[in-house]
C-alpha positions as CSV (number, residue, x, y, z in Angstrom):
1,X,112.2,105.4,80.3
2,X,109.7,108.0,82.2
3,X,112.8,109.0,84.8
4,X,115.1,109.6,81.4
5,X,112.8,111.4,79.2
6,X,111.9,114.0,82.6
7,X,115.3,113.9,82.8
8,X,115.9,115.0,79.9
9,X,113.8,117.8,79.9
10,X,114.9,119.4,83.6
11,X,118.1,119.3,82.0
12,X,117.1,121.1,78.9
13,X,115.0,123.6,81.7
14,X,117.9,123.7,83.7
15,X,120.6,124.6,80.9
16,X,118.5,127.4,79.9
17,X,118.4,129.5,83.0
18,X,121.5,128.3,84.0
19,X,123.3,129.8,80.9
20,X,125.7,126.6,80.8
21,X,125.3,123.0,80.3
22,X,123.5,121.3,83.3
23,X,122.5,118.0,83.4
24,X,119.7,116.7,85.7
25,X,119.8,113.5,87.1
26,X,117.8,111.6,89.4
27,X,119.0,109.2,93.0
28,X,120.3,111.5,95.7
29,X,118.6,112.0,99.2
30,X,118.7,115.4,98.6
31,X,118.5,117.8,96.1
32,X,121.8,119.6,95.4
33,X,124.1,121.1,92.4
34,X,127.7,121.1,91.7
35,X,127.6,123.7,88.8
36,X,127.4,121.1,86.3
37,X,125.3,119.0,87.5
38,X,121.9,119.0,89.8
39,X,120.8,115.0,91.3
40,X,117.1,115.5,92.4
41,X,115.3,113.0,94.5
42,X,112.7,110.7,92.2
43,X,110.1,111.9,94.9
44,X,111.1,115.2,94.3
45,X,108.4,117.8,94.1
46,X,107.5,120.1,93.1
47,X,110.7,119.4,90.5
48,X,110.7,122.3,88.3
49,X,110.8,125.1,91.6
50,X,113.8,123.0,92.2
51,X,115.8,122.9,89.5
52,X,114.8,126.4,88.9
53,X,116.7,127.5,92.1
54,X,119.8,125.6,91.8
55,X,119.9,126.3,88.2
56,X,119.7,130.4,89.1
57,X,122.1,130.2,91.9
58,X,124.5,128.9,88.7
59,X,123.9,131.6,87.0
60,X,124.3,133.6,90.1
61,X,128.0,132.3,90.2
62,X,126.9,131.5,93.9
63,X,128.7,128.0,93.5
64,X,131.8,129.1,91.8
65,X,132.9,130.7,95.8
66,X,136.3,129.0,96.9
67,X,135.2,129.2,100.4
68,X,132.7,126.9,100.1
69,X,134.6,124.4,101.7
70,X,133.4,125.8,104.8
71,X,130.3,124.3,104.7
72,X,131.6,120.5,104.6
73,X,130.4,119.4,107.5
74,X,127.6,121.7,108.5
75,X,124.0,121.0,106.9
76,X,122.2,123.5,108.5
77,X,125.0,126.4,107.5
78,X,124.6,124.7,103.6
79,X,120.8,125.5,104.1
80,X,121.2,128.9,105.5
81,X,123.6,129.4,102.5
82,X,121.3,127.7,99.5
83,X,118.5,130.9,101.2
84,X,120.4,133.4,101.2
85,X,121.9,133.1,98.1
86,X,118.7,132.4,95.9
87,X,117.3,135.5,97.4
88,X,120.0,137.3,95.9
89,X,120.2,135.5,92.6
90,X,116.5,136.3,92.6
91,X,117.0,140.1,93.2
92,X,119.1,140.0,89.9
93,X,117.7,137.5,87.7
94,X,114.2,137.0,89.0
95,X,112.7,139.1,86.2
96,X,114.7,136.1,83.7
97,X,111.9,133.3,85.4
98,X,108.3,132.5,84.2
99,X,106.1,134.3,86.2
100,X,104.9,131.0,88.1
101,X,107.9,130.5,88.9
102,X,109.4,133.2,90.1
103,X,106.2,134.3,92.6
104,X,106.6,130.9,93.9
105,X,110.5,131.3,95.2
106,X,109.7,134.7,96.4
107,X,107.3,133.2,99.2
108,X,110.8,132.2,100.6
109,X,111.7,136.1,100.6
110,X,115.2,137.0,103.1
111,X,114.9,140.5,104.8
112,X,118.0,141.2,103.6
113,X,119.5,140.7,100.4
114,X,123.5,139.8,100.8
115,X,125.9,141.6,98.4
116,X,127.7,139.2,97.7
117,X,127.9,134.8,97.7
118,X,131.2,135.5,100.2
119,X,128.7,137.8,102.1
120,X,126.2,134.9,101.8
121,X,128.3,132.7,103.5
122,X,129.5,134.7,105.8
123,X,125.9,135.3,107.4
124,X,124.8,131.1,106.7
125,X,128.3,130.4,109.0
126,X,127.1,132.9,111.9
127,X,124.6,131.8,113.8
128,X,123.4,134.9,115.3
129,X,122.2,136.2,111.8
130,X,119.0,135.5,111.4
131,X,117.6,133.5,108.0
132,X,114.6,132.0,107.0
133,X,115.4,128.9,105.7
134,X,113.8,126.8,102.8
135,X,111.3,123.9,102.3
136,X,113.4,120.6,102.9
137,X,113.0,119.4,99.1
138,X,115.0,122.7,98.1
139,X,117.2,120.6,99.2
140,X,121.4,121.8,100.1
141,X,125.1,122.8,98.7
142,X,127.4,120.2,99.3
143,X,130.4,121.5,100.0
144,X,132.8,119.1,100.2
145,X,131.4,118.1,96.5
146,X,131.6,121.4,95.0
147,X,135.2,121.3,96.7
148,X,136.1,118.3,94.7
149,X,134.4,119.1,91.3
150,X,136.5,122.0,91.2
151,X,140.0,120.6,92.2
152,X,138.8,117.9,89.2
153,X,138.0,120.4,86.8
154,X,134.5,119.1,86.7
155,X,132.3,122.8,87.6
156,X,131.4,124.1,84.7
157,X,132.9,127.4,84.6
158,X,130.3,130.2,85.3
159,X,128.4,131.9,82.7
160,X,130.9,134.4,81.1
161,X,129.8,137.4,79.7
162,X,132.0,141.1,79.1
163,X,129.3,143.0,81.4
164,X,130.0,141.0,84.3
165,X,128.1,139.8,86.5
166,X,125.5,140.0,89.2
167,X,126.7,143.5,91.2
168,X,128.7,142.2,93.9
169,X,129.5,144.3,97.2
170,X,131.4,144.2,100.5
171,X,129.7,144.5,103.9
172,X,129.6,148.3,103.6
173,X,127.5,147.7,100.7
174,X,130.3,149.6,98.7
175,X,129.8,149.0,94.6
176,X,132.9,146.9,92.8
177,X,135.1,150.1,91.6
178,X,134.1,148.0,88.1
179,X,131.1,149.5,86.8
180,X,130.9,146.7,84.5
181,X,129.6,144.3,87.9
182,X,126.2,146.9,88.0
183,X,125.4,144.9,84.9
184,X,122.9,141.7,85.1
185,X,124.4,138.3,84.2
186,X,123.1,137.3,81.1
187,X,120.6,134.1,81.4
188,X,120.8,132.2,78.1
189,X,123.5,130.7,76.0
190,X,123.5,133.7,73.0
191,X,122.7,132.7,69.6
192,X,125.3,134.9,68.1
193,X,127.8,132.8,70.3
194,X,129.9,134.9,73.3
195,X,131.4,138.3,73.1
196,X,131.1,141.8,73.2
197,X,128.0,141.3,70.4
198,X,126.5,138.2,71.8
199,X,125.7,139.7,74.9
200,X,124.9,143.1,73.6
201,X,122.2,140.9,71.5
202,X,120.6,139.3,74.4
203,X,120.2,142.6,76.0
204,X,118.3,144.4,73.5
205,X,116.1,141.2,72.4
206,X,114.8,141.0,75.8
207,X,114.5,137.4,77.2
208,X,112.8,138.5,80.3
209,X,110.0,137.2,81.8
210,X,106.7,135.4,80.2
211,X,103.6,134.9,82.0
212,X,102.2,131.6,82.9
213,X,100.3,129.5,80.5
214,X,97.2,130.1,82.8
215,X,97.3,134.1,82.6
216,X,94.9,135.5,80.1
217,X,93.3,131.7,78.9
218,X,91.5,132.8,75.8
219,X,91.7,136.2,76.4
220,X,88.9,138.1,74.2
221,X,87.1,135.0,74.4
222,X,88.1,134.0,70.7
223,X,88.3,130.7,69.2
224,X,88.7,129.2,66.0
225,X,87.8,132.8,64.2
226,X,91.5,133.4,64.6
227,X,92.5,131.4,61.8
228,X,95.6,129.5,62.4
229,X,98.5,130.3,60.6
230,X,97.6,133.9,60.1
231,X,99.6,136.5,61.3
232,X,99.1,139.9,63.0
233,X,101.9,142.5,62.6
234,X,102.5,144.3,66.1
235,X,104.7,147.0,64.3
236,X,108.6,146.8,64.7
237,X,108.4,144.4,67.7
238,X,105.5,143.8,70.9
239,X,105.4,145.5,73.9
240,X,108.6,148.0,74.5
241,X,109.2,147.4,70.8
242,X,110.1,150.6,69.9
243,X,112.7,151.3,71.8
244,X,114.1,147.4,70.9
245,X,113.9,148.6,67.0
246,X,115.7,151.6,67.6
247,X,118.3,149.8,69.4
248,X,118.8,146.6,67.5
249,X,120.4,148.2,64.6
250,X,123.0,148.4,65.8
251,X,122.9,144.7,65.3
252,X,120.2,144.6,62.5
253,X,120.4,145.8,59.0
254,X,116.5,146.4,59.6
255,X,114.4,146.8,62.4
256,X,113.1,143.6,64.1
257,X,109.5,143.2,63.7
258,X,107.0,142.0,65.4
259,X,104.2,139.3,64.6
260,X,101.5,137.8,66.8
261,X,100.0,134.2,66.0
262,X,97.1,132.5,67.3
263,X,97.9,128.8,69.3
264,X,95.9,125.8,69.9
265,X,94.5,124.2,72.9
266,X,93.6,120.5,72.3
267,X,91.5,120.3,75.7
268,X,89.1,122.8,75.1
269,X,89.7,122.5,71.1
270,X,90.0,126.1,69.9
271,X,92.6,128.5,69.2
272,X,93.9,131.0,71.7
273,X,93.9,134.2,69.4
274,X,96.7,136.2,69.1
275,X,98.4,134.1,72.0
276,X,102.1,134.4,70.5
277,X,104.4,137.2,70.0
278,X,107.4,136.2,66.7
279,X,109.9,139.1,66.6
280,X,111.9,138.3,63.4
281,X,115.4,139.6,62.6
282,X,118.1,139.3,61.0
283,X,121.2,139.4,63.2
284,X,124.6,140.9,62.2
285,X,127.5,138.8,61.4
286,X,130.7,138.9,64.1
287,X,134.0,140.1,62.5
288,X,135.5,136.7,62.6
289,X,134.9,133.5,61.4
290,X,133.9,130.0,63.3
291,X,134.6,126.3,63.1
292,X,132.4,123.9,61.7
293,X,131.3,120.7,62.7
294,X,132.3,117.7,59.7
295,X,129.2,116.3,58.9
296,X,130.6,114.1,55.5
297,X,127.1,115.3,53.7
298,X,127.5,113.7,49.9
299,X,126.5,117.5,48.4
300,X,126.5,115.5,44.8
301,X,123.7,113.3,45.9
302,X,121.7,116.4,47.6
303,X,121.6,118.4,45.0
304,X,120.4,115.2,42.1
305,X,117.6,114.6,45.5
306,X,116.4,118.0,45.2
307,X,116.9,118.5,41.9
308,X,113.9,115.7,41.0
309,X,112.0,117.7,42.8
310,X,109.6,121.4,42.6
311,X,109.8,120.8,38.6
312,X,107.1,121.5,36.1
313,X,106.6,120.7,32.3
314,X,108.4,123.5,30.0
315,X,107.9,123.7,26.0
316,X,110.8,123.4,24.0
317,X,111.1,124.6,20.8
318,X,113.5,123.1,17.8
319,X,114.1,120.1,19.1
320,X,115.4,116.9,16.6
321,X,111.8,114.7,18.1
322,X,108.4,115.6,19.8
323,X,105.1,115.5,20.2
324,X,104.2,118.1,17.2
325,X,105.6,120.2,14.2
326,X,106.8,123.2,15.4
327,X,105.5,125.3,12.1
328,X,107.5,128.7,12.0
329,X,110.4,126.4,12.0
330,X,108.6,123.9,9.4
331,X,108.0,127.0,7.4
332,X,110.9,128.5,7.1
333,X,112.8,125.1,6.1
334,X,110.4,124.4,3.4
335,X,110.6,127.6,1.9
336,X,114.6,127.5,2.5
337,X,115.8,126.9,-1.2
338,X,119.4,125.8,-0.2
339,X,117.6,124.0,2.6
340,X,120.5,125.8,5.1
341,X,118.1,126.3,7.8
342,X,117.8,124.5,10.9
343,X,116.1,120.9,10.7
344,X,115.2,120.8,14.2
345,X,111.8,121.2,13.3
346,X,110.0,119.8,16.5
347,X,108.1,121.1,19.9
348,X,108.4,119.0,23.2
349,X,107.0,119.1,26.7
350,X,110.3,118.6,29.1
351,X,110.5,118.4,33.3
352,X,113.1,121.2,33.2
353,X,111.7,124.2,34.5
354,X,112.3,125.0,38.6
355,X,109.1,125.6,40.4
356,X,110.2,126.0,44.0
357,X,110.1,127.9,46.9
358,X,112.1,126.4,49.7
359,X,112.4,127.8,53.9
360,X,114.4,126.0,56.2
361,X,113.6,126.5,59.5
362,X,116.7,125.6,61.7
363,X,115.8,124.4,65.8
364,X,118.9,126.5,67.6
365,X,116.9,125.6,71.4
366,X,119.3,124.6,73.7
367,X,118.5,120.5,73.4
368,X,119.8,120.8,70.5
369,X,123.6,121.2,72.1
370,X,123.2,117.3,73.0
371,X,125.9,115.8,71.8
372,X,126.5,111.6,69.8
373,X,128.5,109.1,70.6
374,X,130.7,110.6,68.2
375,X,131.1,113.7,70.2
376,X,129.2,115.9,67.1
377,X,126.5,117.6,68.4
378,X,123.3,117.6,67.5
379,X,123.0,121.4,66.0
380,X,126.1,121.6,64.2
381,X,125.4,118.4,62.2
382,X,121.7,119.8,61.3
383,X,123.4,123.1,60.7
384,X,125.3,121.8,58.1
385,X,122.7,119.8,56.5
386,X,121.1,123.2,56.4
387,X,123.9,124.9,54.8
388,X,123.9,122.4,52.5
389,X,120.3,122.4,51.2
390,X,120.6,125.5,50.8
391,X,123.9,126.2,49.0
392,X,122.4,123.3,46.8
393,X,118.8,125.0,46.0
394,X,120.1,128.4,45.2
395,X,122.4,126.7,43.1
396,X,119.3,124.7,40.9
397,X,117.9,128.4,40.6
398,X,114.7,128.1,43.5
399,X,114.0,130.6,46.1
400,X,115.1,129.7,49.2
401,X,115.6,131.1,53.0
402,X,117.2,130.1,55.8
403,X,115.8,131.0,59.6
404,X,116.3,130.1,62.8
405,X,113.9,129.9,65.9
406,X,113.9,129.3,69.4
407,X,112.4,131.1,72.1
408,X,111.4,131.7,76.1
409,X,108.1,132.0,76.6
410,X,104.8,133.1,74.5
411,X,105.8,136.4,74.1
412,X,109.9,136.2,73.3
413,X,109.9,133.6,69.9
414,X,112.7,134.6,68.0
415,X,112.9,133.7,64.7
416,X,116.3,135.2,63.0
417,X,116.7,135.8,59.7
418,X,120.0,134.0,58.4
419,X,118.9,134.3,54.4
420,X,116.1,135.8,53.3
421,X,114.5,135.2,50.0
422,X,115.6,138.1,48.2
423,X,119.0,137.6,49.5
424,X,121.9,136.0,47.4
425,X,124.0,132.9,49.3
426,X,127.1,134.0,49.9
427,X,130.1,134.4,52.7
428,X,127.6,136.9,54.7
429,X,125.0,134.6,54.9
430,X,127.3,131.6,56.1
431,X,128.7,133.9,59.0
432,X,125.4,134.5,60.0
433,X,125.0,130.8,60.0
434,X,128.6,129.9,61.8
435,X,127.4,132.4,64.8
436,X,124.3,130.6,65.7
437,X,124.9,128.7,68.9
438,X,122.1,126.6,70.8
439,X,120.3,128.5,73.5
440,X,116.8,129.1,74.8
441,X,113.7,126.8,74.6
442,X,111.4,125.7,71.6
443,X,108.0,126.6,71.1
444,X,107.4,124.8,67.7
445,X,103.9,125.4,67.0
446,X,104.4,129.6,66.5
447,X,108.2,129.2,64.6
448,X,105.9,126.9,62.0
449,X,103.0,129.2,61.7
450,X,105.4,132.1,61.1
451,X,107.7,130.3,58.7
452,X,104.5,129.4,56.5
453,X,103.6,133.0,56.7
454,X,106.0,134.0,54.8
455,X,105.9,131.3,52.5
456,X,102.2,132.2,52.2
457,X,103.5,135.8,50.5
458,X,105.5,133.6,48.1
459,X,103.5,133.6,44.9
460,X,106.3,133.5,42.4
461,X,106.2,129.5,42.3
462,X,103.7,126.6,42.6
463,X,105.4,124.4,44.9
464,X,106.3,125.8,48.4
465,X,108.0,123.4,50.7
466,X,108.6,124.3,54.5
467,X,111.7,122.2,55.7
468,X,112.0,121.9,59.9
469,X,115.8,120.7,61.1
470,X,115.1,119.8,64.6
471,X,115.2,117.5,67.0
472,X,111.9,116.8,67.9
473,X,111.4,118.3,71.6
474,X,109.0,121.0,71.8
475,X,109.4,122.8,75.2
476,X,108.7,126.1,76.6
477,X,107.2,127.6,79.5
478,X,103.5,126.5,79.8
479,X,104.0,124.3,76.5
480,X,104.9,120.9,76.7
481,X,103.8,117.0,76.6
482,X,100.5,117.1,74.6
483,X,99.7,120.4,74.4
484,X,103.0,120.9,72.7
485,X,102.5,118.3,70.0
486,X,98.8,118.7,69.2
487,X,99.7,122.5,68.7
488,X,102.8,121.8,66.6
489,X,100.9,119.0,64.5
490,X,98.2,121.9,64.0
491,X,100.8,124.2,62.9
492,X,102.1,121.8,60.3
493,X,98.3,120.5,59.5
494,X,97.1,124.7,58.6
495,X,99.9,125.3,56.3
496,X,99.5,121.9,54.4
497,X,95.9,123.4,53.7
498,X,97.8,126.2,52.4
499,X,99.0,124.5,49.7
500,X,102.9,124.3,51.8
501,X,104.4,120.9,52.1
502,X,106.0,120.0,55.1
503,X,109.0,118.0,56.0
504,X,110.7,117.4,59.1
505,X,114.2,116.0,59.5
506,X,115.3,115.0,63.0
507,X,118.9,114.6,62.8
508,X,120.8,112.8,66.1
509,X,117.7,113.3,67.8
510,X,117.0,109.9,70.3
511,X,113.1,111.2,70.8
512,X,111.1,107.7,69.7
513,X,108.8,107.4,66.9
514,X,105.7,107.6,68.5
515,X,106.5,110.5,70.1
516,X,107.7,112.4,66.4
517,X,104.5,110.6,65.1
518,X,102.4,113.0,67.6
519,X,104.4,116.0,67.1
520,X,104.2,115.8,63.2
521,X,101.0,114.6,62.5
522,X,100.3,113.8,59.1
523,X,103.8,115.7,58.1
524,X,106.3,113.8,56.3
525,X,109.2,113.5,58.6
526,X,112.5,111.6,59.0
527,X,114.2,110.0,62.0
528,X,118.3,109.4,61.1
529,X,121.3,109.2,63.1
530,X,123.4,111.6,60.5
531,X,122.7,113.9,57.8
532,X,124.6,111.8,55.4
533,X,121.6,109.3,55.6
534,X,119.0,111.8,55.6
535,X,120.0,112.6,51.7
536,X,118.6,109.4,50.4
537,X,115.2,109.4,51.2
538,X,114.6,113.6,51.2
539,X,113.1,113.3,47.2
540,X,110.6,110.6,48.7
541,X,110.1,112.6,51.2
542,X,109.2,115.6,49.5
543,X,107.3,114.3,46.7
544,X,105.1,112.9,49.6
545,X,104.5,116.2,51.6
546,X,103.4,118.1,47.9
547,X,101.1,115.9,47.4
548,X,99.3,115.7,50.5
549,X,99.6,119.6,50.2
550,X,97.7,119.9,46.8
């Protein structure tokens, strides 16, 4: 159960820098990737510099080279060529790593950097050319199995993007007559999906590099004076914001902005203030449409579940029975002489009037991309609960919004803006909706405290109910295992003193109860296999959360 569940999470590690699905597995000798998947030895350390490097050198395209098949049959050329190569992936994409990370592979630094993965292999077959080559649990390439993935079909084709990819050059260190090939290969799966405006997006919203979670440890030497759940406004966005702003409208109807949120340690028990930097948007819709997952959602039900519930007592007047005289209308019959006026002469105290505020925060990290038995994955069946509960609570008449979160590192959690609250529900907002595809990591805890700040500004309505669609795995750099989940159950814990109920629907997910027990705290959360049988219980649910909240 350990070896799954690490699994599980090198994989999700592994995807992200990759920019493709890559699955981690363990039971090889050695350490080696076939651009789909990487097979790690159990005794494998240390396991995340590892799949770090054979995950870049698939985003590198370095395994996507025909001529591999040159190495079958010579290790030590395979281990020249797994150096040289993640030299040069690091020359392009190093900047994409965690800090830790990336000053760990550069101990293993080439004196020159190859132009090119034929290049690469050129210098790994001679013998002459000197290379420095890498720790034995770096592992190799197997060439005779990338050989054979490919004539299957069974690579995953490399990270596509319409700038190209990492420069590429001959001997002569002569450019590609392309200038698109100068550009950098995009690292993560875009949440706008692929395209010309996908990868534009990922350029400007700057997944690059995040420091480790030991740089700066309670920098200003703060605490719990940073109350959590409060947020500080950076201006348009943190640290080369301005310049992002300007730029992003081109995507944006308005300016990203930035927002920084305190995060806490359970060892040391105190916050680290101002520790995480939210930039919130709200991204353009493409020109065209995309498919939808079925998710069979009985929309009748969902809307009489939520209808039951965010409803206060309203006085109605003329009514045929009540609980008093309603005396204008008494007097004005009595002193009718052709008694012609209305005899509906009562007042009553009715359950009718809609007292909600409603956020749905939507997990687009890429673990959600897992796919069922079924073969529906994970995100597009919570998407369409979310569409759903959505389309349903603007219809009762409450005010909702729809955002979605995921993020690399402290300082890059993205939280985009599908519906706002002022916003009407419409064929704009759904395209917003359709474009968001699973990428990047999940750092719960600051997409919570950011979510019930703005629920916090909501004062039109006495219920506010924060509603998380995810699926349970909260993972990013430097935040994971039990800090992860005491932070996230924090999150959840400050906004329920702010008077916000919380519920958490994990749809698809196979993380156990114990662990969602940890990560939610004393939320109210839901464990199902398919939206359709999350509808059912969501009223229970929610009654629950408001009135742990009041």
């Amino acid at each position: 159960m350990e070896d799954r569940e690490e699994e599980q999470r090198l994989s999700f590690v592994a995807s992200a820098i990759a920019g493709v699905p890559l699955t981690v597995s363990f039971g090889d000798k050695l350490a080696s990737c076939d651009g789909a998947s990487l097979r790690l030895p159990r005794s494998a350390e240390p396991r995340r510099l590892v799949v770090a490097a054979h995950a870049l050198l698939v985003a590198a395209h370095s395994l996507h080279t025909p001529s591999l098949s040159k190495l079958i049959g010579r290790p030590r050329a395979a281990r020249r060529f797994l150096a040289l190569e993640l030299q040069r992936a690091l020359a392009g994409l190093g900047e994409r790593l965690p800090h830790t990370i990336e000053s760990a592979l550069r101990v293993h630094a080439q004196s020159v950097v190859s132009g090119s993965a034929e290049q690469s292999l050129r210098r790994a077959l001679d013998s002459k050319h000197p290379v420095v080559e890498l720790p034995a649990y770096f592992g190799t390439v197997r060439g005779a199995r990338l050989t054979w993935a490919r004539l299957r079909g069974k690579q995953a084709a490399p990270p596509k993007t319409s700038h190209g990819t990492l420069a590429q050059h001959d001997d002569d260190d002569e450019l590609d007559h392309d200038p698109s090939t100068k550009k950098l290969l995009t690292l993560f799966t875009s949440p706008l999906g692929g395209g010309p405006v996908g990868d534009l997006f990922l350029k400007l919203m700057g997944f690059g590099r995040s420091p480790g979670a030991g740089e700066g440890d309670d920098a200003g030497g703060g605490g719990a004076q940073a109350l959590g759940g409060e947020a500080t406004t950076t201006g348009p966005a943190t640290q080369s914001s301005e310049q992002l702003a300007q730029r992003s409208r081109l995507l944006a109807p308005d300016a990203p902005r930035g927002f920084q949120y305190p995060e806490w340690h359970d060892t040391v028990q105190r916050y680290r203030p101002a520790w995480c930097d939210v930039l919130e948007f709200a991204p353009e819709p493409p020109e065209h449409g995309v498919a939808r997952e079925r998710s069979r959602i009985p929309k009748r039900a969902l809307r009489a579940q939520l209808a039951r519930v965010g409803v206060e007592f309203q006085r109605h007047r003329g009514q045929l029975d009540g609980e008093e005289l309603d005396l204008d209308r008494v007097v004005r019959f009595a002193t009718d002489p052709d008694r012609q006026a209305d005899a509906r002469l009562y007042s009553a105290s009715r359950r009718t009037k809609r007292d909600l505020t409603l956020l749905v925060l939507l997990d687009i990290s890429q673990s959600t991309a897992d796919k069922n038995e079924a073969g529906e994955s994970i995100f597009g069946q919570q998407r369409e609960l979310a569409r759903e509960l959505v389309r349903s609570a603007h219809a009762l008449g409450d005010r909702v919004a729809l955002y979605g979160y995921h993020s690399r590192g402290r300082h890059h959690v993205h939280c985009l803006r599908v519906k706002g609250f002022s916003e009407p529900f419409g064929t704009r907002t759904e395209r917003r909706l359709d474009a968001l595809q699973p990428g990047g990591l999940s750092r719960l805890g600051a997409a919570v405290r950011h979510a019930s700040h703005l629920l916090g500004k909501e004062t039109q309505h006495s219920h506010r109910l924060l509603l998380v669609l995810s699926d349970g795995f909260a993972y990013d750099d430097g935040y994971e295992h039990g800090y992860a989940e005491a932070d996230t159950a924090k999150a959840l814990a400050e906004a329920s003193k702010r008077g916000i109920a919380c519920v958490c629907l994990n749809v698809g997910s196979d993380q156990d109860d114990a662990t969602l027990s940890r990560l939610y705290g004393e939320s109210a959360y839901l464990r199902c296999e398919s939206p359709r049988r999350a509808v059912p219980a969501l009223r229970k649910l929610i009654r629950s959360a408001m009135t742990s909240s009041q």
